[in-house]
C-alpha positions in Angstrom: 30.2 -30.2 77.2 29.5 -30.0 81.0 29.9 -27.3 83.5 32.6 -28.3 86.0 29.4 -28.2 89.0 28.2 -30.7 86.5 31.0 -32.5 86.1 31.7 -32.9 89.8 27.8 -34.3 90.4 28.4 -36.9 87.7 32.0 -38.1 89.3 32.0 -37.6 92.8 31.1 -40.9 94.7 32.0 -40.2 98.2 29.6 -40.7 101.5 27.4 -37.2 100.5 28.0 -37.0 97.4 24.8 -37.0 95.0 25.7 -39.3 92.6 27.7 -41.4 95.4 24.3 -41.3 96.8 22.2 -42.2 94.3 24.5 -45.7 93.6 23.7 -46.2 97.0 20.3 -47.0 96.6 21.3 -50.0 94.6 23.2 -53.2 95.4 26.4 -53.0 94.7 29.1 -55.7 93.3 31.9 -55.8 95.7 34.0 -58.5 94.8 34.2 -62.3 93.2 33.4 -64.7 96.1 36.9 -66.3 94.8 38.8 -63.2 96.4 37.3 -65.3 99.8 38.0 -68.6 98.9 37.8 -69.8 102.6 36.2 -69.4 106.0 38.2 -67.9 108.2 40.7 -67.3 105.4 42.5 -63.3 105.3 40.7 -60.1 105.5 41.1 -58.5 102.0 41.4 -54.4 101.6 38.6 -53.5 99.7 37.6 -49.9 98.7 34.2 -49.0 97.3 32.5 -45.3 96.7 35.6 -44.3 98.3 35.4 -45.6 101.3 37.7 -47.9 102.7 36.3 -51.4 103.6 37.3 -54.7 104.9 36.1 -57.7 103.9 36.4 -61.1 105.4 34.0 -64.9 105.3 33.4 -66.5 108.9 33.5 -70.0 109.3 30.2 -70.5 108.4 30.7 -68.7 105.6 29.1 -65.4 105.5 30.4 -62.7 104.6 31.5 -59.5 106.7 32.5 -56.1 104.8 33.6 -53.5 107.8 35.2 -50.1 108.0 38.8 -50.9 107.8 39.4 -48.6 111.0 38.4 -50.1 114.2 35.9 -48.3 116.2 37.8 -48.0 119.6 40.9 -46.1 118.2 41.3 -46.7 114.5 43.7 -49.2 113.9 43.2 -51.1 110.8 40.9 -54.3 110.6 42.7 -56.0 107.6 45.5 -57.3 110.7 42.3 -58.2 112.3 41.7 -62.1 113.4 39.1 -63.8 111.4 37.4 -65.8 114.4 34.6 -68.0 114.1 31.5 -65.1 113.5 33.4 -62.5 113.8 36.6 -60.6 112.9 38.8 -59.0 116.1 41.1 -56.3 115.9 44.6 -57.2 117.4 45.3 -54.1 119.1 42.6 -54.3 122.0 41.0 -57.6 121.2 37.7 -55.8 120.2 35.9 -58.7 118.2 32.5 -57.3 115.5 30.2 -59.7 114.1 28.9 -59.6 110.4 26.5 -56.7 111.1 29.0 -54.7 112.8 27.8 -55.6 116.5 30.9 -55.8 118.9 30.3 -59.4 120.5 33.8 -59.2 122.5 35.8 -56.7 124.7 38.3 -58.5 126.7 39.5 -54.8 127.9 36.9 -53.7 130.0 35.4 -55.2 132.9 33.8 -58.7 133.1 30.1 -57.0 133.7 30.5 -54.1 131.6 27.4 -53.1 129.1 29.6 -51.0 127.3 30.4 -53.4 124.2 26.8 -53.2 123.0 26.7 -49.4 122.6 29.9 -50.0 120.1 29.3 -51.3 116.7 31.3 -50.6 113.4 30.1 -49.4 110.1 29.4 -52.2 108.3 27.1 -53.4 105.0 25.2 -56.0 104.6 26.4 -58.7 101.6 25.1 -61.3 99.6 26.2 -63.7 97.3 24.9 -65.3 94.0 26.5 -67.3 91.4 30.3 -66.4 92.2 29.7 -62.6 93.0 29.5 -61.2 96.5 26.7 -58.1 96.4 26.4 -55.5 99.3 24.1 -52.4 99.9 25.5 -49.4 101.1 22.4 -47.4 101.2 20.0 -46.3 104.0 17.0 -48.9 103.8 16.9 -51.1 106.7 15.4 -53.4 104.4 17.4 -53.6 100.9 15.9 -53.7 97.3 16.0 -57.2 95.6 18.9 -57.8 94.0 18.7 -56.8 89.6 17.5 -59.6 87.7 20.7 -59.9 85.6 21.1 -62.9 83.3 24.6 -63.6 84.1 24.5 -63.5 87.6 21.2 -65.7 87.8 21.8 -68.7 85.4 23.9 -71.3 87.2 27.5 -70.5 87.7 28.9 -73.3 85.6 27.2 -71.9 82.4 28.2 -68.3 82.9 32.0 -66.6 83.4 33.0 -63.6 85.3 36.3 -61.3 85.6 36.9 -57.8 86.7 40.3 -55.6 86.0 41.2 -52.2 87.6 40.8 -49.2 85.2 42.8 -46.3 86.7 40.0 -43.4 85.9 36.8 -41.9 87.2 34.0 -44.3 86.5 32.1 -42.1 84.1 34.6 -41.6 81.2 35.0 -45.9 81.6 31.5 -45.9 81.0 31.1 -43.4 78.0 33.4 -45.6 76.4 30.9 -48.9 76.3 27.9 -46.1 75.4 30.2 -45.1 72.6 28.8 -46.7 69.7 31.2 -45.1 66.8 34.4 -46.1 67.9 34.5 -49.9 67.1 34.7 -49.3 63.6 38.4 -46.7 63.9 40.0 -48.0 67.4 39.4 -51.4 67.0 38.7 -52.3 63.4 40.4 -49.0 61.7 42.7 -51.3 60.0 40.0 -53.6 58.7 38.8 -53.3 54.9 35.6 -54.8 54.0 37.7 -57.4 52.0 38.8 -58.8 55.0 35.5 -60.1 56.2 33.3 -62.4 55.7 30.3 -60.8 53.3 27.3 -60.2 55.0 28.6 -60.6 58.3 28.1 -58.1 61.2 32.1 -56.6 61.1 31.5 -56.0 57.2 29.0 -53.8 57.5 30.4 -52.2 60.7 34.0 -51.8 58.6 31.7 -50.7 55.0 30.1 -47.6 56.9 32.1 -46.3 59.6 29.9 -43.2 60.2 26.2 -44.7 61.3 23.3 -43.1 61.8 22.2 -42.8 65.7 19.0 -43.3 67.6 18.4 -43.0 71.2 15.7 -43.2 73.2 14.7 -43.3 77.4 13.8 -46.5 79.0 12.4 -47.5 82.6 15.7 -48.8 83.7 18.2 -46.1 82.1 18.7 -45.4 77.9 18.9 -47.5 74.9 20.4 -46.1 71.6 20.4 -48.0 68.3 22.9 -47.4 65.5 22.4 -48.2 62.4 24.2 -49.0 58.8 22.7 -50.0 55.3 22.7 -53.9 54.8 21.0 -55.9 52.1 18.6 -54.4 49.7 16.3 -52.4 51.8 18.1 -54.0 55.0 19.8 -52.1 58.2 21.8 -54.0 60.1 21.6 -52.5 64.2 24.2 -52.8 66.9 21.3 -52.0 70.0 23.3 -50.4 72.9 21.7 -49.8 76.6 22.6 -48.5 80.0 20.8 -49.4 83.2 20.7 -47.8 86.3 23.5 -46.8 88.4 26.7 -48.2 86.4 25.8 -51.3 83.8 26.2 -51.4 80.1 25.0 -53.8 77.7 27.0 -53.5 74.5 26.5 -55.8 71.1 28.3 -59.1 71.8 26.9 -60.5 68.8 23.5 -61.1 67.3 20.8 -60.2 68.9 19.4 -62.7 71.5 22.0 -64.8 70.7 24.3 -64.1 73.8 24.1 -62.7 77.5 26.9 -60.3 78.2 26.5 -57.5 81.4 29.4 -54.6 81.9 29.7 -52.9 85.1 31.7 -49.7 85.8 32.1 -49.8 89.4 33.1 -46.9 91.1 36.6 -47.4 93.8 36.3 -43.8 94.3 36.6 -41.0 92.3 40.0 -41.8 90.2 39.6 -45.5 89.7 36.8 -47.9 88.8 36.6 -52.1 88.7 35.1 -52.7 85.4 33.0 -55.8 85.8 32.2 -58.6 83.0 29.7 -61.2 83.5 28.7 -63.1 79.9 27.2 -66.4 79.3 28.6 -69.0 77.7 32.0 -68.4 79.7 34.0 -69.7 76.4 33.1 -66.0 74.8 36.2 -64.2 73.8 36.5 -60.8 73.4 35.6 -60.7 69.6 32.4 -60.8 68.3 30.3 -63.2 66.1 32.0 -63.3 62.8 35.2 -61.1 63.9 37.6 -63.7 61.8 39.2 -63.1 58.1 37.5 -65.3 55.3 40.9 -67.3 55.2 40.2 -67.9 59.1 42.3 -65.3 60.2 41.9 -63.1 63.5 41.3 -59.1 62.5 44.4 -57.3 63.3 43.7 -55.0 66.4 41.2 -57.5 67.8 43.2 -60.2 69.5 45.4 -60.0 72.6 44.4 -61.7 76.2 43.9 -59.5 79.0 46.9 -60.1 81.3 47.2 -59.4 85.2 50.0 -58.1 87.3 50.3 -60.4 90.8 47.3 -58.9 93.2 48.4 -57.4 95.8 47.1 -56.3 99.7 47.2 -53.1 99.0 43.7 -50.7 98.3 44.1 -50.0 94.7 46.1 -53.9 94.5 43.3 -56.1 92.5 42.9 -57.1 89.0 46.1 -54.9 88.2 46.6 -55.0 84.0 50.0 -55.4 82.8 49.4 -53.0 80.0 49.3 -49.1 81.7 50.0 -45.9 81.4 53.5 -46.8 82.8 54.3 -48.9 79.3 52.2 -47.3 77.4 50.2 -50.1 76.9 52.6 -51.7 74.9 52.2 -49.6 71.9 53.8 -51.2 68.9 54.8 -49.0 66.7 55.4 -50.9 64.1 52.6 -53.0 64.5 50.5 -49.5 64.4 52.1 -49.0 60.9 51.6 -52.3 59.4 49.3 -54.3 61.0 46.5 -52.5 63.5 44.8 -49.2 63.9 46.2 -48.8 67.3 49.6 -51.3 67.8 47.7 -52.1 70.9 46.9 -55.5 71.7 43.2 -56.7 72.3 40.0 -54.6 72.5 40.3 -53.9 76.0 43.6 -52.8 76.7 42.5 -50.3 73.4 39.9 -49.3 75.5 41.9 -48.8 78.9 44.7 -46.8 76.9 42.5 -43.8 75.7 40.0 -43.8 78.5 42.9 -43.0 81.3 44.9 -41.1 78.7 42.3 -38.2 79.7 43.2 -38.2 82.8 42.2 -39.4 86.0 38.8 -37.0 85.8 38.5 -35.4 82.3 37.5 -31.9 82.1 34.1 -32.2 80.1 34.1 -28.4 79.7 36.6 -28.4 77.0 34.7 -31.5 75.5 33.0 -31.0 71.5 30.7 -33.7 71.5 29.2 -34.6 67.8 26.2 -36.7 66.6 27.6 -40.5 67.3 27.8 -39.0 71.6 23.9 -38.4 72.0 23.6 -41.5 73.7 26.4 -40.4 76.3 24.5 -36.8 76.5 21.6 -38.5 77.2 22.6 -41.2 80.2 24.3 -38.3 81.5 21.2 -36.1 81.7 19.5 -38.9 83.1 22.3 -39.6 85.9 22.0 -36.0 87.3 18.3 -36.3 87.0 18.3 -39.0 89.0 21.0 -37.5 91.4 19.2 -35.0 92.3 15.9 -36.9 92.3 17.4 -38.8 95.3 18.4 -35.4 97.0 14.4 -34.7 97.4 13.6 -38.2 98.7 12.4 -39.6 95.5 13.2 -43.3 94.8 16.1 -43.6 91.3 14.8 -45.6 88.3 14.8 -49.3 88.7 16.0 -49.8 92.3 12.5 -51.8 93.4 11.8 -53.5 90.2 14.4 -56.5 89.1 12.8 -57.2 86.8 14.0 -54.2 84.7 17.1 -55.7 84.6 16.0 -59.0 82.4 17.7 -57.3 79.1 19.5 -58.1 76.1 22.0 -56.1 73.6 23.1 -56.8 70.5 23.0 -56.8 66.4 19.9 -57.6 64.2 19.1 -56.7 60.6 15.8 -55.7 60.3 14.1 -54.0 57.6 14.8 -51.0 56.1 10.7 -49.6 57.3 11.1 -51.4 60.9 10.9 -49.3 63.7 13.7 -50.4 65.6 12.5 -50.4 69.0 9.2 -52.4 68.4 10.9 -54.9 66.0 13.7 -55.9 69.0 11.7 -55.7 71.4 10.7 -60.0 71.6 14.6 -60.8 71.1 16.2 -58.1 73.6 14.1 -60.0 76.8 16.5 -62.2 78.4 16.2 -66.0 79.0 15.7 -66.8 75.8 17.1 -68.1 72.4 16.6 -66.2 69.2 18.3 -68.3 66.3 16.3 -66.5 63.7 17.8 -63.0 64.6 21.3 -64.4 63.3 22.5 -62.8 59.9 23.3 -66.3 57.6 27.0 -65.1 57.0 27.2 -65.0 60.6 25.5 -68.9 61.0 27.8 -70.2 58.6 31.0 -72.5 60.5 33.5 -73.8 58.8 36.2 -76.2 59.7 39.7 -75.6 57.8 39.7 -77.8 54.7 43.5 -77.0 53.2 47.0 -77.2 55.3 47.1 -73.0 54.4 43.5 -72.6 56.4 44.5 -74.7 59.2 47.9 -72.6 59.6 46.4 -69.6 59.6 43.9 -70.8 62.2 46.8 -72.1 64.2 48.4 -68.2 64.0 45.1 -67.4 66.6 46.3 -70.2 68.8 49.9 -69.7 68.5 49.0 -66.0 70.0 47.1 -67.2 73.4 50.0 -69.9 73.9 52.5 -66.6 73.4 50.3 -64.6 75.7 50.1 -68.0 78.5 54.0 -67.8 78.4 53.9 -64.4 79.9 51.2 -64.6 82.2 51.6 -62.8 85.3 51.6 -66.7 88.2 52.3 -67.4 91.4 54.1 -70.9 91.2 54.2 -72.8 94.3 57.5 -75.2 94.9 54.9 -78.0 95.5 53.2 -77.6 92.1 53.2 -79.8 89.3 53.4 -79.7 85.8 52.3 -81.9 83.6 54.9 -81.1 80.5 54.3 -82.5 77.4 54.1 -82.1 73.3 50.5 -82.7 72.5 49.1 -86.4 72.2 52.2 -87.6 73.9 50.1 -88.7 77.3 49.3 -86.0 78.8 45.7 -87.0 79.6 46.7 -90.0 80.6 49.2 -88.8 83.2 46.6 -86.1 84.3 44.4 -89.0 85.5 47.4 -90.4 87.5 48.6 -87.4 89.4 44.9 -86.7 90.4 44.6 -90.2 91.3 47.0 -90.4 94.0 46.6 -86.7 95.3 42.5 -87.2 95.9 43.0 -91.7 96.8 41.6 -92.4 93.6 38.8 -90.1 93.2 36.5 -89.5 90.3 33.8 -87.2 91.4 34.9 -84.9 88.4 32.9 -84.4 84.9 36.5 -83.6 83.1 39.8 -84.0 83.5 40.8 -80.8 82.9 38.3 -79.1 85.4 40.5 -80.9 88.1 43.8 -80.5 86.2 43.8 -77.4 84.4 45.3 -76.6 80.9 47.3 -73.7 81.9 47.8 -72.2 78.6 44.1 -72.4 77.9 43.0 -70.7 81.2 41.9 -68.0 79.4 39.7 -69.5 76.7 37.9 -71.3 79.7 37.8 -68.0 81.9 39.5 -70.0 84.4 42.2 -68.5 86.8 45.3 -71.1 87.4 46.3 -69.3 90.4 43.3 -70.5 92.3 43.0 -73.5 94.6 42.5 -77.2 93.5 40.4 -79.7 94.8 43.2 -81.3 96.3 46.5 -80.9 97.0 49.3 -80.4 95.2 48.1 -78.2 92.4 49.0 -80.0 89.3 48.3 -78.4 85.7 48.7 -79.8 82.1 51.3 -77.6 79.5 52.6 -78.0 76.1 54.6 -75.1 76.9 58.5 -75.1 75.7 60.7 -75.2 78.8 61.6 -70.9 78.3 57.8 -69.9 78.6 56.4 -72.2 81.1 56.1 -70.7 84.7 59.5 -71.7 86.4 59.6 -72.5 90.2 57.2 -75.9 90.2 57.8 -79.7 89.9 57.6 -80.9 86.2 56.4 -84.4 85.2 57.9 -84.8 80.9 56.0 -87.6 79.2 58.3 -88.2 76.2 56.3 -90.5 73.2 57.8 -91.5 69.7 57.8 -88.9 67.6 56.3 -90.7 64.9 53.6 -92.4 66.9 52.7 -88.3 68.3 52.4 -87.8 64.8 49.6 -90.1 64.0 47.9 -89.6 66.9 47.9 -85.6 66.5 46.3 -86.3 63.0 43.9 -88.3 64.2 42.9 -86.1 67.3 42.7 -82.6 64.6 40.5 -85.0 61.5 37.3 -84.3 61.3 36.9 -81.6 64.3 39.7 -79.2 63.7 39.9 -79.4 60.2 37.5 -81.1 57.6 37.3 -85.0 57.6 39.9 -86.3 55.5 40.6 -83.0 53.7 44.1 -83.8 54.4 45.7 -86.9 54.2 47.9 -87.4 56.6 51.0 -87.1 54.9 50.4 -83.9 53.8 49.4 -83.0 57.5 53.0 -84.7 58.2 55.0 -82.2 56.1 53.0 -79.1 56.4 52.7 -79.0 60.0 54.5 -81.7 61.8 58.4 -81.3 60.2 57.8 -77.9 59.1 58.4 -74.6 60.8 56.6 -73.4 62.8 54.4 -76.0 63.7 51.2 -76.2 65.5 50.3 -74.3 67.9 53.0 -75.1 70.3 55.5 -75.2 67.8 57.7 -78.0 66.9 58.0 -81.2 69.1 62.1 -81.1 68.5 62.3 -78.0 69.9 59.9 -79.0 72.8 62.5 -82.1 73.8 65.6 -79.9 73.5 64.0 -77.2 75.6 62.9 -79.7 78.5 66.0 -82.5 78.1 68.6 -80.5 80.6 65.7 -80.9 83.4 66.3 -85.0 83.3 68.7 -85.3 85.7 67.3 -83.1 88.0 65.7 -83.8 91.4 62.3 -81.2 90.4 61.7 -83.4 87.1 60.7 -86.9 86.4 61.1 -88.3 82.4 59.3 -91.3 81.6 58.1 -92.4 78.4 54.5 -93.4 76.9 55.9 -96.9 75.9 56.8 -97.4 79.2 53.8 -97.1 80.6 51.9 -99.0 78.0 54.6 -101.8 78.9 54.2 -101.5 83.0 51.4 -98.6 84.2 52.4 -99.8 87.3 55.8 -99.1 87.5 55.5 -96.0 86.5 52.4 -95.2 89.0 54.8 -95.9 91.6 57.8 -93.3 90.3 55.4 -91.0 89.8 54.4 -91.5 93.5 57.5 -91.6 94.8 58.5 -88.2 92.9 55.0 -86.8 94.4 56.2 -87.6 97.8 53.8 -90.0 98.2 54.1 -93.4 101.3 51.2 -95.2 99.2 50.6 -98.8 100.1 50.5 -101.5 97.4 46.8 -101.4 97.2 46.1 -98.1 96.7 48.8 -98.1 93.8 47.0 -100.5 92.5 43.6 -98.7 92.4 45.1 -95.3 90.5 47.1 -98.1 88.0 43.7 -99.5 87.2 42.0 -96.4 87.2 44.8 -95.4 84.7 44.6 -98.2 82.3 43.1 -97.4 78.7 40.4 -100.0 79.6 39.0 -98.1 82.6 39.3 -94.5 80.6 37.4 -95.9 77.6 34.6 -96.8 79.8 34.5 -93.4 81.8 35.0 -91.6 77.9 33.0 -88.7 79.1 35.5 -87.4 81.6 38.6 -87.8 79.1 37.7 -86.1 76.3 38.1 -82.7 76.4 34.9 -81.0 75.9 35.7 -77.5 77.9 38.7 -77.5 75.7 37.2 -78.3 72.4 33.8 -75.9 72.7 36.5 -73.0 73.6 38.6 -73.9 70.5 34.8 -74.2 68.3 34.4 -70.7 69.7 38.0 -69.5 69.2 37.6 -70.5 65.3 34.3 -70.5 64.8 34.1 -73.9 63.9 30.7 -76.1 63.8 30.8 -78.1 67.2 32.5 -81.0 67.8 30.4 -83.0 69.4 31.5 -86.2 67.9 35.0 -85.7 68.9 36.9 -89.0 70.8 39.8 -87.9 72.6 41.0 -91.5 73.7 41.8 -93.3 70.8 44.0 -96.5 70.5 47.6 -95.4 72.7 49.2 -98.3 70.1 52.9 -98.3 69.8 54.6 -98.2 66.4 51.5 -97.3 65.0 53.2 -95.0 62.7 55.3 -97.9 61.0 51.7 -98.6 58.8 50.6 -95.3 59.2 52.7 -93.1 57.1 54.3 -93.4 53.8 58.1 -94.8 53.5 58.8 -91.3 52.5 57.4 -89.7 55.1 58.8 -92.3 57.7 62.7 -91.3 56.1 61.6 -87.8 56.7 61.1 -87.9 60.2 64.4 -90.0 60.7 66.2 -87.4 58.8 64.7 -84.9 61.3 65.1 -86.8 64.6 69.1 -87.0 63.2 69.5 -83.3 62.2 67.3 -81.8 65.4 67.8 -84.2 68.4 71.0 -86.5 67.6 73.3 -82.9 66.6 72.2 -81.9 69.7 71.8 -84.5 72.1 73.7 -87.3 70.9 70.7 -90.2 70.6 71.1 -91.4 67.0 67.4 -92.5 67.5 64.2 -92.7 69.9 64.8 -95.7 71.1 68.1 -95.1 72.3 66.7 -91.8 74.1 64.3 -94.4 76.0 67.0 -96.9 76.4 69.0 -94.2 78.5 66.2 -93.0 80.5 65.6 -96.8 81.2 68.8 -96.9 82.4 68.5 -94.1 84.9 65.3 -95.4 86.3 66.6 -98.2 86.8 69.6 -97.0 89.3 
């Protein structure tokens, strides 16, 4: 419990506050340099400590982060002009450089002095890695930047993502220093039978009330808690805070992954919580987190989802889940299924963190034995608060590399002492294989059609979750809408090839054409820009879920040839080699409800068919372009809007052709997909994997069985010919034929 005087010193951020003060003496993360994608692009509304900023790149591409009201009379920067080096308010024309200097006054007189006695508040930035830093203290020469591991490892290895969380930034905080509540609000639900033996969640699910240790560090606190394992064995989740706002909660095992929280203060009410982790295909369960039949642990899936950003102060990283919806609560989900009915550990989180209010009143608080880590950081905090009040330098600020730290889970020992025994495998920068329990090392790939379903149930969920995505569709954008293994790669590699003149400076396909379903396994954002123009993206969405308002390319392929080559693509890297034969695969998932992932490919052509006579669509067929890759270079061209010259057509056609792509394998097959879908199911890797196989047509006439070959006709007649008339593929194709043909 905390007096209200104490309570205010630990949550007021403002210019003059203490603790606003003290997080001052640190570099602070402002934004992602994405928010600025280009020189001279729009000022953006940022607000920070409670102060209202604006931020803004040059055309060399610094950055500039300003008071939003202009010196002269206080009208607001963000309808400033971003010129050149500078950004100039529209009222008077008075123009301020990165460093605040007024460079321009068009007002007064030709020979007046008067400009350089004029400058605006502003903070010196910096950017590494994807994040854009500034200091907001009073040294005229700033601290190094912290030696985090996410934000120093090259950008492609590592992901970051921030979302608004509407309270004060120290009750967001407690929650990550909170080390009891993963096993009630996120695994509550979750028996011990439900988890692998020996894994990290069994032990966390077997004892739900751990014993607590916590101790003071350089660079902030570090608590471990701690549960009986094996015979004379404790297995550890190691928890630590570092100085002004950063938590590093258990990921996984020990050593085995960076992962950096950051509870950012906007002012007093509202925080950006801030996620850097390495690798960026981490999702947000933890090492072992699955059922033994493959299975995710009710409570602990569910994709953070984003409202459209807006201009406004508190109008960035907006969740759809709030207090306005409550969350999304599911009742009956609660009853049956999950602890909570709320979807994903971090919307669990964000529900009962601003359910206390915007600043909870800690004088009512009765804080019990699994808190001392949360008494002690905020002991520390005021110390330090106050410390900076008498002119002493906070904990950390000149010394980086402080910040070179690891959490995590390790079993040690039942007569380790914990501290000493971590102590090699908490340094960042390295690998520590040994400090992974073996239930946890063990991978498996599904070996039985009831195992790969229930894998597919994961999957099923993030293509659910794309569907609804808060996206800002652009007329001019492109779809690439197929049923998997229909050509969709194949088609990707056209469209880029006539929006870039053939270009190939890309390491995968999908890094230039994004899988828009699977943006969030890749911690990519769809809504940001392209290498080239138009955006074009790759769906196996049904028509009803995929974002309306674009242009749609529908590659259409026999259904019996998608088949084979959908077996093919899952043998031996989704599921075990051979396991299942492929007739089995044929009527457990392909003619059987409800599919893979995406769900059935009848329902996928009845669901894009009525767009086929429409100007926004094109339809062509994967035979087709096995039989003239040309021809259908040139439609898709024409659809794209494109004048090309015969020579140029010629270049993406060859670039297109299955000869060419075989020889550039490496950029075809998939890789960002297939490690996030290794992670996703924990999976050994799939390394070995060949994306681009054969593209034969009729290969399933010697494929499948007779039997299996009468079931899909019986299908094709009950699903597509009831509904659409075509007694067969072929006569589909032949009417499309006919179209393109007019």
């Amino acid at each position: 419990m905390l007096s209200p005087e104490e309570n205010d010193l630990l949550t007021r951020v403002g210019p003059g506050t203490p603790m606003g003060e003290l997080m001052r003496q640190y570099w602070i993360p402002a934004l992602m340099s994405s928010e600025l994608p280009a020189p001279e692009g729009p000022p953006l509304r940022l607000r920070l400590l409670g102060e209202n900023l604006i931020a803004f790149r040059t055309i060399s591409g610094k950055v500039g982060l300003l008071a939003h009201a202009c010196p002269h009379r206080g009208a607001s920067l963000f309808f400033g002009r971003n010129e050149a080096e500078g950004l100039r308010c529209v009222y008077h024309g008075w123009k301020f450089d990165v460093a605040g200097r007024c460079v321009d006054m068009p007002t007064e007189p030709a020979d007046s002095t008067y400009a350089q006695k004029v400058r605006a508040r502003a903070y010196p930035c910096t950017e590494r890695n994807g994040i854009i830093w500034t200091y907001m203290g009073p040294r005229e020469v700033p601290p190094p930047l912290p030696d985090l591991e996410p934000n120093l490892l090259p950008s492609e290895q590592t992901r970051v993502w921030t979302a608004l969380r509407e309270c004060n930034w120290l009750q967001a905080l407690d929650g990550d220093l909170d080390a009891a509540h993963l096993g009630l609000l996120h695994l509550g639900s979750v028996s011990p039978e439900q988890v692998t033996p020996g894994s990290f969640d069994y032990y966390t699910v077997t004892d739900r009330a751990p014993g607590h240790k916590v101790i003071d560090t350089e660079y902030g606190t570090m608590s471990g808690t701690y549960r009986l394992a094996a015979a004379d064995t404790y297995y550890w989740r190691i928890y630590q805070f570092l100085f002004p706002f950063y938590a590093l909660i258990p990921p996984g095992a020990l050593g085995q992954q960076a992962l950096v929280r950051a509870w950012v203060p906007i002012d007093d009410t509202h925080t950006m919580f801030w996620n850097m982790s390495v690798p960026p295909t981490r999702l947000p369960v933890e090492e072992g987190r699955v059922r033994i039949n493959a299975q995710p642990l009710p409570g602990t899936t569910g994709w953070v989802e984003f409202l459209p950003n807006t201009t406004d102060w508190l109008g960035r990283w907006r969740l759809k889940g709030d207090a306005s919806n409550d969350y999304f609560v599911d009742r009956e989900v609660q009853r049956t299924v999950s602890f909570t009915g709320i979807g994903g550990v971090h919307l669990q989180d964000k529900a009962v963190t601003e359910s206390m209010g915007r600043i909870v009143d800690r004088a009512h608080e009765h804080l019990g034995t699994t808190d001392e880590m949360i008494i002690r950081t905020r002991r520390r905090l005021m110390r330090a608060a106050l410390d900076v009040q008498a002119g002493i330098a906070p904990p950390a600020v000149d010394n980086p590399e402080l910040y070179r730290q690891r959490s995590a889970g390790v079993i040690l020992p039942g007569s380790a002492d914990w501290v000493e025994a971590t102590e090699k495998v908490r340094q960042a920068f390295a690998s520590h294989p040994e400090a992974v329990p073996p239930a946890s090392r063990e991978r498996k790939r599904p070996a039985t059609l009831e195992e790969f379903a229930a894998a597919d149930e994961h999957m099923r969920m993030v293509v659910h979750t794309a569907g609804r995505r808060a996206f800002q569709t652009r007329p001019t954008d492109i779809f690439i809408a197929t049923f998997p293994k229909c050509g969709t790669t194949w088609m990707q590699q056209i469209v880029h090839g006539l929006r870039t003149g053939g270009s190939m400076d890309f390491d995968d396909i999908s890094l230039v054409v994004p899988f828009f379903e699977m943006a969030p396994l890749l911690g990519s954002d769809p809504d940001m820009p392209q290498v080239a123009e138009p955006r074009a993206f790759k769906t196996h969405l049904r028509r009803d879920v995929a974002p309306k308002g674009g242009r749609y390319i529908c590659v259409l392929r026999d259904p019996g040839d998608a088949l084979v080559s959908w077996y093919h693509y899952v043998n031996g890297v989704l599921v075990e080699r051979d396991a299942i034969a492929i007739d089995d695969f044929a009527r457990g998932v392909f003619l059987s409800a409800p599919g893979g992932p995406w769900g059935r490919y009848w329902d996928h052509l009845r669901s894009w068919w009525p767009l086929h006579e429409r100007e926004e669509a094109l339809f062509v067929c994967f035979e087709q372009m096995k039989q003239d890759l040309a021809d259908v270079v040139a439609r898709v061209a024409r659809f794209m809007g494109l004048d090309a010259d015969g020579a140029f057509l010629e270049l993406v056609a060859r670039q297109a052709s299955f000869e060419y792509m075989h020889q550039h394998g490496r950029q075809f097959d998939g890789k960002p997909t297939l490690r996030a879908l290794d992670t996703l199911h924990e999976r050994p890797s799939g390394e070995t994997w060949v994306k681009l196989r054969s593209g034969r047509v009729g290969d399933h006439r010697h494929a499948l069985s007779a039997e299996t070959q009468e079931a899909l006709s019986a299908t094709w007649q009950r699903e597509i010919e009831a509904t659409l008339g075509f007694a067969s593929y072929d006569e589909l194709r032949a009417h499309l034929a006919s179209r393109a043909r007019r």
